[in-house]
Legacy VTK file of the C-alpha trace (Angstrom):
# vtk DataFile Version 3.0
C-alpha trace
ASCII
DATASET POLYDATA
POINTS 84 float
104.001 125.085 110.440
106.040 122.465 109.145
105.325 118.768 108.707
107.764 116.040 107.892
106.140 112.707 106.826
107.963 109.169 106.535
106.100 105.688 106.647
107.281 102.267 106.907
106.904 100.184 104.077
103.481 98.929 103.278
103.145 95.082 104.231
99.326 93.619 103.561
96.420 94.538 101.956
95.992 98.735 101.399
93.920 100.980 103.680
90.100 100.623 102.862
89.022 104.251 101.145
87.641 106.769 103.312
86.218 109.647 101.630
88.020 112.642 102.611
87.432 114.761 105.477
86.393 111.855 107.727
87.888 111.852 111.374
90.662 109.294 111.391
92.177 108.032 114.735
95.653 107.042 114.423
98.269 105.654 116.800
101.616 107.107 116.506
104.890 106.244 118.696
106.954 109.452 120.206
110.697 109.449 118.457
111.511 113.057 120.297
110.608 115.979 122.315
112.386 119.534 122.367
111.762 122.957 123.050
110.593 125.297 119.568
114.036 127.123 117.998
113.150 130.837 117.766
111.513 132.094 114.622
109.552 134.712 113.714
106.604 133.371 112.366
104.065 135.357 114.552
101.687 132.462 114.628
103.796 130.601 117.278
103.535 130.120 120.965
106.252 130.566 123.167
105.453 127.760 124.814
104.934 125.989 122.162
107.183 122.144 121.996
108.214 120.396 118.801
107.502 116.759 118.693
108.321 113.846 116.597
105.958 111.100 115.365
106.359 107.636 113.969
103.071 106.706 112.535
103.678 102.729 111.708
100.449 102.851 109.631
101.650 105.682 107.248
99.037 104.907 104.521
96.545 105.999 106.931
97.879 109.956 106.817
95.302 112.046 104.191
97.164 112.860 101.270
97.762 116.295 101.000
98.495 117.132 105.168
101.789 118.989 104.558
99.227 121.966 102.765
98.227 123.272 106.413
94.695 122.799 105.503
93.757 119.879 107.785
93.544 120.390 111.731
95.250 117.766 114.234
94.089 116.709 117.542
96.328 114.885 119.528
95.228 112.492 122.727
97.393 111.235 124.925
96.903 108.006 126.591
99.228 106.741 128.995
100.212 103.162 128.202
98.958 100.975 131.741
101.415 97.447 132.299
100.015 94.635 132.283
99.868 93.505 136.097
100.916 89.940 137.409
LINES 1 85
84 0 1 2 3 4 5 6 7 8 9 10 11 12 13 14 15 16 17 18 19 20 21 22 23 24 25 26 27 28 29 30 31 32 33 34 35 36 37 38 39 40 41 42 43 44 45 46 47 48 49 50 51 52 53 54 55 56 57 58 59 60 61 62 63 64 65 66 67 68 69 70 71 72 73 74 75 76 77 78 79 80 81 82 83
C-alpha cells in the first residue's frame, strides 16, 4: 500500500485534540481516478482502482497513516444541486 499525503496550508485556529484511535469523518475532493499498474505485491486486487484525494483539512489526517496500521473507510455521497 502506498499513501501520499499533502495539505493546504493551515489558516485558523488548529484542530481540537482527539485522542488517538477515535473515528474521524473527513471530506476529501477526488483529483484522479485510474486503473492499478501491475505489481506483484500479492495483497492486491485485480480489480482494484487507484484514487487521488485532496483533503482541504489536512491537519485532520492521524499522524502516523503512511505506517499501514490504520484502516480507511471510504463513503461516497453524491453531491445533490441545489434546485430553483
Amino acid at each position: 500500500m502506498r499513501i501520499v499525503i499533502g495539505e493546504t496550508v493551515q489558516i485558523g485556529p488548529a484542530a481540537p485534540y482527539r485522542p488517538e484511535g477515535e473515528p474521524l469523518s473527513v471530506e476529501a475532493r477526488l483529483l484522479e481516478i485510474r486503473d492499478r499498474r501491475e505489481t506483484s505485491d500479492a495483497g492486491n486486487s485485480i480489480s482494484g482502482r487507484v484514487i487521488t484525494l485532496l483533503v482541504s483539512e489536512g491537519q485532520k489526517i492521524p499522524r502516523g497513516i503512511e505506517s499501514g496500521d490504520y484502516r480507511i473507510y471510504l463513503r461516497f455521497v453524491h453531491r445533490r444541486q441545489a434546485r430553483s
